[in-house]
N, C-alpha and C positions, 0 to 999 in steps of 0.2 A: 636431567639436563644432559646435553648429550657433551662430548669429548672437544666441539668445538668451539660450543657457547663458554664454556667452563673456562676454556683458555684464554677467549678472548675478553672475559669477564676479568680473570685474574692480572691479563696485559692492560687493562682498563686502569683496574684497582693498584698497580703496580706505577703507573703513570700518575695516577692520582698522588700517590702520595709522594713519590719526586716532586712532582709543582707544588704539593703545600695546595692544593686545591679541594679545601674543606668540602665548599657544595658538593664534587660531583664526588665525594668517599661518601656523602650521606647517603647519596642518592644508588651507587654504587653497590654500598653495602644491603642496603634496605633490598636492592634487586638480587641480590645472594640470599637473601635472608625468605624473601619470595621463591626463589627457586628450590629452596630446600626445604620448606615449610610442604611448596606442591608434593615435595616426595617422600611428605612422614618423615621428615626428620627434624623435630622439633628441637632438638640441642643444637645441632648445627645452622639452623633459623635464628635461633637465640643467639649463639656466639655473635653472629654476623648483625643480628638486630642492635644487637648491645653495641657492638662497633657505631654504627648510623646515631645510635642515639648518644654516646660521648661525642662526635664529632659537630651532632647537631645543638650539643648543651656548648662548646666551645663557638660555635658561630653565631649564639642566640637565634637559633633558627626555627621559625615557628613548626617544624615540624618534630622537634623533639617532645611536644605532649601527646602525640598522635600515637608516636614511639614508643611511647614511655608505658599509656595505655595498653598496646600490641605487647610488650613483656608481662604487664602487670595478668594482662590475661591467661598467659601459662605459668602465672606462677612464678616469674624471674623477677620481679621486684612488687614491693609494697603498694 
């Protein structure tokens, strides 16, 4: 990810969470989580997964079993 996606991702995720705007930290995260997954960083995928997926168990959000799935498969939960 290059130096400008990174920032405006992190200005994104930093807005998100001043509004209290569950949806777009799911969705947010989850796109951090892809970006770092693309570049072999599977810890750093995970951190950011694990974020998307509390956010999305607090909004009953049907995409927290999608999530939850995407952890279980490296390993990061049960």
């Amino acid at each position: 990810m290059i130096a400008s996606e990174l920032a405006a991702l992190e200005r994104e995720l930093l807005a998100a969470h001043e509004s209290g705007d569950g949806d777009a930290l799911v969705g947010l995260y989850a796109v951090a989580a892809d970006k770092a997954e693309a570049s072999d960083d599977i810890d750093s995928a995970a951190f950011f997964l694990t974020h998307a997926w509390i956010f999305a168990l607090e909004l009953g959000d049907e995409r927290a079993e999608a999530i939850r799935a995407r952890l279980a498969s490296w390993g990061r939960v049960d």
